[in-house]
N, C-alpha and C positions, 0 to 999 in steps of 0.2 A: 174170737176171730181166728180163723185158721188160715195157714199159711202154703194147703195143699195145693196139688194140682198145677198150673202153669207155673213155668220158673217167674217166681216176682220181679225181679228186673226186664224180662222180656214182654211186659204189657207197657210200659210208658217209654215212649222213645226217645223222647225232650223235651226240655220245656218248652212249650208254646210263645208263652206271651204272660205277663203280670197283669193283673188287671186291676186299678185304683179309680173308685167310686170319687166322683165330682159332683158338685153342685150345679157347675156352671159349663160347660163344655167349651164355648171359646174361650172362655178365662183362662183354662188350664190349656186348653194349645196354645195361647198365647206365651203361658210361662215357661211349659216345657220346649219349647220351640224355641225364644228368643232367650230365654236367658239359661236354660239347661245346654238348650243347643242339637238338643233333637230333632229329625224332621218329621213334618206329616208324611206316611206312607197310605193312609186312606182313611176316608171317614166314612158313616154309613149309619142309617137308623134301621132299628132292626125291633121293627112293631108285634113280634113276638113277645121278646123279653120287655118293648117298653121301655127300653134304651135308645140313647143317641151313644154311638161309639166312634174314636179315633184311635186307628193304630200307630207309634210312633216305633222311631228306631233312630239311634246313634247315625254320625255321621259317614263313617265307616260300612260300606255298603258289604265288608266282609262278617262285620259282627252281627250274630244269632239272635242276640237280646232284641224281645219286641215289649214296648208299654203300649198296653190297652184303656184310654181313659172310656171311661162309662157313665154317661150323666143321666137320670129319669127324664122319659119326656111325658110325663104326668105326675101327678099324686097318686094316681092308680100303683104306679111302680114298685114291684117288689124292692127297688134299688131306692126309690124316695124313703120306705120304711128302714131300709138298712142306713141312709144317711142320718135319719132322725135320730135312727139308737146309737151309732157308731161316730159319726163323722165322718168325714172324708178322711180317705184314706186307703192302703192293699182293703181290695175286696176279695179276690180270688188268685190263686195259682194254676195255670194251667199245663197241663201236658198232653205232647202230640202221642196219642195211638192211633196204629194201624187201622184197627173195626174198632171202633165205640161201642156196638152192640158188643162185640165179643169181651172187649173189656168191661162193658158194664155187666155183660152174667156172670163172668170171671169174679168181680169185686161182690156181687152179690152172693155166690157162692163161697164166697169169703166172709160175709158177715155182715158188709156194709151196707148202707142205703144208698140209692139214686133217688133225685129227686124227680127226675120223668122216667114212665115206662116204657118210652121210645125213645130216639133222638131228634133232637129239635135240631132246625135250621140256627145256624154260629153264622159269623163274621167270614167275611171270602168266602161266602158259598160252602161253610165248612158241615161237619153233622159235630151235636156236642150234646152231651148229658155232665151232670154236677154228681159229686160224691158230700154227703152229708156233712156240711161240718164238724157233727157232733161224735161222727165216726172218727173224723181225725184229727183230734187235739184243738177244734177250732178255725181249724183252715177248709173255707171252700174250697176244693179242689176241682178245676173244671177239666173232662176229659172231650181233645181236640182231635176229629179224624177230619185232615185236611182236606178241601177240594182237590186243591192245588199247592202250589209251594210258593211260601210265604213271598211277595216281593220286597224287595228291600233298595230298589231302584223306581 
């Protein structure tokens, strides 16, 4: 992997959002919500990926941190097979860039794999591509170029 070319701090602007794989999707807004104390900021299914997702966030309308739960809505789901082998639990880390595409030829220019050749439709109308686990230590990393800006109200 080479480290040329764009300054590597200037492709990932923040972190997005956590994203933790569930079985059950009300079950876990139910837990994160009433006894963590986080609120629902939106829920949404997102028949690409084959996911039901809810974004949450602190009660603090000034805090950054967003939880992404992800539950399969099939067996079909790339995310039912990752519950099988893993369990529930952190599925991915994300972070907001600017162009996604720019950052994904950036990262592939760099060494790594993406797992789409284009970007897919994300959550809030966002565009997103994944960087390989196997590229980095283990961690999906998913790359977030926002519609818009995140709500937290």
């Amino acid at each position: 992997m080479s480290s040329g070319g764009a300054d590597p701090g200037m492709i990932l602007r923040s972190v997005d959002h956590i994203g933790i794989a569930v079985p059950d999707l009300r079950a876990a807004i139910e837990f994160y919500t009433s006894v963590l104390g986080l609120r629902l900021v939106r829920r949404e299914d997102n028949s690409d990926h084959q996911v039901s997702e809810a974004m949450l966030a602190p009660a603090d309308p000034g805090a950054a941190a967003i939880i992404q739960l992800v539950a399969p809505l099939n067996q079909q789901s790339p995310l039912s097979r990752f519950l099988d082998r893993t369990g529930p639990g952190v599925q991915h880390v994300a972070f907001r860039v600017s162009d996604v595409e720019h950052a994904a030829a950036e990262y592939r220019r760099r060494g790594l794999r993406l797992l789409y050749d284009s970007p897919k439709p994300g959550t809030r109308g966002s565009r997103i591509n994944f960087v390989h686990p196997k590229d980095t230590g283990g961690v999906l990393l998913e790359l977030v170029e926002a519609a818009e800006e995140p709500t937290q109200g």
